[in-house]
C-alpha positions in Angstrom: 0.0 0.0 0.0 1.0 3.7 -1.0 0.0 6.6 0.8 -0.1 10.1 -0.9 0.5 13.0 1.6 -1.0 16.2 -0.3 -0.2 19.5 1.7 1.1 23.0 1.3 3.9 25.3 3.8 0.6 27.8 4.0 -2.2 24.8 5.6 -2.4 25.2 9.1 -4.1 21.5 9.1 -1.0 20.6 7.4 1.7 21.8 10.0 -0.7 20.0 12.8 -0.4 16.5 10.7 3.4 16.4 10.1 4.2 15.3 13.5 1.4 12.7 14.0 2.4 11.6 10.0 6.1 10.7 11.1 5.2 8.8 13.9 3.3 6.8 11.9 5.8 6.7 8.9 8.6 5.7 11.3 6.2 2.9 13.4 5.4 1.2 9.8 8.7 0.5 7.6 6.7 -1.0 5.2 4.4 2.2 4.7 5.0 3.3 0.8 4.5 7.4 1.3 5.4 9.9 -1.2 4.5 13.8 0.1 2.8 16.2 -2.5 2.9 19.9 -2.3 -0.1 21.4 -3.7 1.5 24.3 -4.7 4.4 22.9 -6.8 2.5 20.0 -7.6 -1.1 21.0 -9.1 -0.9 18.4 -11.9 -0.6 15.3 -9.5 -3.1 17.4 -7.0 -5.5 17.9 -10.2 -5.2 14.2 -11.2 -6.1 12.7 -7.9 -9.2 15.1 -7.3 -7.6 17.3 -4.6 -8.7 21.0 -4.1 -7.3 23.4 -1.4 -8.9 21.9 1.6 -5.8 20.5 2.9 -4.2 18.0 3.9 -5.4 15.1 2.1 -4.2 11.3 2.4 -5.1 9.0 -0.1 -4.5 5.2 0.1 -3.5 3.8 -3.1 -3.8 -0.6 -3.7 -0.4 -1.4 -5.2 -2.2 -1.6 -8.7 -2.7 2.0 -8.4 -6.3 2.0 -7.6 -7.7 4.5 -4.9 -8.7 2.3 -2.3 -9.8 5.5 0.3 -8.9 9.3 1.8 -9.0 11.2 4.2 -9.5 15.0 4.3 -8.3 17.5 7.0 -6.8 17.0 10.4 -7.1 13.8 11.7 -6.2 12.0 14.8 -3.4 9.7 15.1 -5.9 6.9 15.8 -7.5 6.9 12.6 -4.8 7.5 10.5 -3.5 4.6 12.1 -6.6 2.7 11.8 -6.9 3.4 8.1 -3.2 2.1 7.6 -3.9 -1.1 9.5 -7.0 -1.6 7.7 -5.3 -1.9 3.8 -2.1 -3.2 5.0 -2.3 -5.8 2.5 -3.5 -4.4 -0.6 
C-alpha cells in the first residue's frame, strides 16, 4: 500500500499533521509514502481530485487504484486505523 500526503507550507491543518504523519511513517517501515505539495505539484493534486482543503491522504492498492482518503486533520488513531485496515492491498 502507498500513501499520498498532499499539503502546502501555507495549511495550518498541514503543519498539525506532520508530527502525527512521522510517527506513523517511522512505526510502519513498510508504509509506501510519497509527500505532494499542492502548490508545486497541481498536476498530480488535479489528477487525484484534490482542491485546497488540505491536507489530504489517499490510500492507493499497489495496482494503483484508490482504495480510500482522508480530508483534513485527523487523529493519530484513525490515521492509524486506516493504515492497519489496507495493510495488504
Amino acid at each position: 500500500m502507498k500513501v499520498l500526503k498532499f499539503g502546502a507550507v501555507w495549511c495550518p491543518g498541514c503543519i498539525v499533521m506532520k508530527p502525527r504523519w512521522k510517527e506513523l511513517e517511522g512505526r510502519y517501515s513498510w508504509l509506501e509514502t510519497e509527500y505532494i505539495d499542492y502548490d508545486d505539484e497541481r498536476e498530480k493534486a488535479d489528477r487525484y481530485g484534490v482542491d485546497d482543503k488540505l491536507p489530504v491522504f489517499v490510500f492507493l492498492a499497489e495496482d494503483g487504484s484508490e482504495l480510500a482518503r482522508l480530508k483534513g486533520e485527523v487523529t493519530e488513531d484513525k490515521l492509524e486505523k486506516k493504515i492497519l485496515e489496507f495493510k495488504d492491498k
